[in-house]
N, C-alpha and C positions, 0 to 999 in steps of 0.2 A: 556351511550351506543351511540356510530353513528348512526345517525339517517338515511346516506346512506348507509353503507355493518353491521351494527349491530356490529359493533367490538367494547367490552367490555374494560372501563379501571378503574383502582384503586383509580386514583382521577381526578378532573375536569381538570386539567391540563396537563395531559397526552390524554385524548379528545379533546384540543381546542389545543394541536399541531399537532393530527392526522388530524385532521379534516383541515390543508392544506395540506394535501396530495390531498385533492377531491376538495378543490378551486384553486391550485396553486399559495396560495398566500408565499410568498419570502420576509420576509422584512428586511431579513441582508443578506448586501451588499458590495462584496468587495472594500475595497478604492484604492485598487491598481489595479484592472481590470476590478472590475464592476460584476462582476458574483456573483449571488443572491444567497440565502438558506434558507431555510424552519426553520430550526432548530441552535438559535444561536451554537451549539458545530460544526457544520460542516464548519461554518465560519471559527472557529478557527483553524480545522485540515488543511481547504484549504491553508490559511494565511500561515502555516509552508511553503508550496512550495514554498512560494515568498521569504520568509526570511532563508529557508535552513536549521531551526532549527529542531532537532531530538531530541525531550526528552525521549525517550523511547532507552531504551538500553538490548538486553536479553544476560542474563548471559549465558544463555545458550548456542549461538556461540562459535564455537571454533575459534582458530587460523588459519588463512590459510598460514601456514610457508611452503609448498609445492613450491616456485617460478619456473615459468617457465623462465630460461635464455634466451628465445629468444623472448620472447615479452612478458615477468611479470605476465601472470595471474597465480594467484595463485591459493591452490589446498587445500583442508583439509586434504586430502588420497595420498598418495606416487604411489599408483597405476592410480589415477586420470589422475595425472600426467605424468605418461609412456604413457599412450594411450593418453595423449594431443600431448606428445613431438611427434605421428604419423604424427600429422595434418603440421609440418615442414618438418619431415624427407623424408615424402610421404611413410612411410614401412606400408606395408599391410602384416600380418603374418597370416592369415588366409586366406586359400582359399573356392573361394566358391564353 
């Protein structure tokens, strides 16, 4: 148990990493900019932004084959897309 807010954990090792949340102690450290973290895993997720890698992929996305021909954003929904193409044509079809 924390001996400062009493919060409970399952084994001693899960307490002696909480337990820098209340010192602020940091001691992995990026090599490539310097910025500190508590917990080796958050090193590792920061690191991805430097090197760009995205291991995680959800299958669940769809395709965004919707294109906008006047400047490419793309669209999952067909109707997406109508009410994007507004923001070009400047058509307002609705009065207020």
């Amino acid at each position: 148990q924390c001996s400062q807010c009493e919060k409970s954990f399952r084994g001693r090792y899960g307490l002696f990493r909480h337990e820098r949340l209340h010192t602020g102690e940091k001691p992995y450290e990026c090599s490539e900019c310097g910025k500190s973290f508590g917990q080796s895993g958050d090193l590792i997720t920061h690191q991805r932004f430097h090197t760009g890698e995205k291991p995680y992929h959800c299958s669940e996305a769809r395709e965004k084959k919707y294109i906008c021909t006047e400047c490419g954003k793309g669209f999952r929904q067909s109707s997406n897309l109508i009410v994007h193409r507004r923001t070009h044509t400047g058509e307002k079809p609705y009065k207020c």
